[in-house]
N, C-alpha and C positions, 0 to 999 in steps of 0.2 A: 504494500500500500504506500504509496505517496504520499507524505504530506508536506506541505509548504508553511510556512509562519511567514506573514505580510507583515511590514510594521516600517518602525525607525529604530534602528540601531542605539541610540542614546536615551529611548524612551523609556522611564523606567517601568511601565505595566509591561511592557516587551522584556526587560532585564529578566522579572519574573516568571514571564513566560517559558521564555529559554531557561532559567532554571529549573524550571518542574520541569520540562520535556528529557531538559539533560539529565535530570536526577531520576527519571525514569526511564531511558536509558531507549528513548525513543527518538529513531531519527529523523530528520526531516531537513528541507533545504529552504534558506533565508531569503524572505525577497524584499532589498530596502528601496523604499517608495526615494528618497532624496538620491540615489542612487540609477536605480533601475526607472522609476518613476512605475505607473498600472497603466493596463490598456483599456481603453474604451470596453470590447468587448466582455473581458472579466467584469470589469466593473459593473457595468449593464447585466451582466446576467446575477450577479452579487446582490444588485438590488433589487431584479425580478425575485429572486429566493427570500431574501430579507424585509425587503423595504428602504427604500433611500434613507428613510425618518433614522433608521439603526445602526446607518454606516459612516451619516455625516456628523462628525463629532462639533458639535455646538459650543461646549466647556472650554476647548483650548482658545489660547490667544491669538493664534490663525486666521479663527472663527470672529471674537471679537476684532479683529483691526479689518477685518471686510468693512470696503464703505455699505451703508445702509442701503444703499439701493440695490446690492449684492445681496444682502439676507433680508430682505424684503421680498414677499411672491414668491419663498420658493415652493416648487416641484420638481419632480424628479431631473428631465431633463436640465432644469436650471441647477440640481445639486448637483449629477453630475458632472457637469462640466466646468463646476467648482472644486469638485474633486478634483478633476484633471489636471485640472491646471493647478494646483494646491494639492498636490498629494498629502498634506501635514492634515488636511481636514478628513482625513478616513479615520474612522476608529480605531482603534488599534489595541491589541491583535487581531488579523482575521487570520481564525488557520481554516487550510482547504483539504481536508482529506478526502478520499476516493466515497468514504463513510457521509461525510456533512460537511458544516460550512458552521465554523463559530465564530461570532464576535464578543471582542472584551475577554478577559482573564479570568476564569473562576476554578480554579482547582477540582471539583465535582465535576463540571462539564467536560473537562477535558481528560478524566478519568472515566467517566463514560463514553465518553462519544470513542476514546483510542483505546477502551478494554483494559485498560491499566489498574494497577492499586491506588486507593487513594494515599 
């Protein structure tokens, strides 16, 4: 099974992440959004599975230094392509296994969703 872990590398819900994965001894391959940046397509199908509303992180300061006519009206096509262009606005972590698609970090979920111990 494949899995990937999305994110940024300095983030620290990501730090955590990557530590449960590692201390479980589960592998998977990194894919950093300031780096690599996401594609259009992933993203779109991310949020046909989710919901834009789950993936666009509103909390960070990303988020707030948007001018207001940016986070004004949105919907989906307009969050995506805020995403895109602002990869720092995805939530983060998504991991993508062959199994599901999680967003955000909870120890539980990613013990179920990857068959793991808690």
């Amino acid at each position: 099974m494949t899995i990937t872990l999305y994110g940024i590398r300095n983030c620290d819900t990501m730090k955590k992440a990557r530590a449960w994965l590692d201390s479980h001894h589960v592998g998977y391959a990194f894919h950093d959004y300031k780096t690599a940046g996401i594609d259009h397509d992933r993203l779109r199908r991310w949020c046909d599975l989710l919901g834009w509303e789950s993936l666009l992180n509103r909390s960070g300061t990303t988020f707030r230094k948007l001018a207001e006519a940016d986070r004004a009206g949105l919907d989906a096509g307009k969050a995506i392509g805020l995403m895109l262009a602002q990869p720092s606005l995805i939530r983060r972590p998504v991991l993508e296994s062959g199994k599901g698609l999680l967003v955000g970090f909870r120890p539980e979920r990613y013990a179920e969703l990857l068959d793991t111990p808690r």
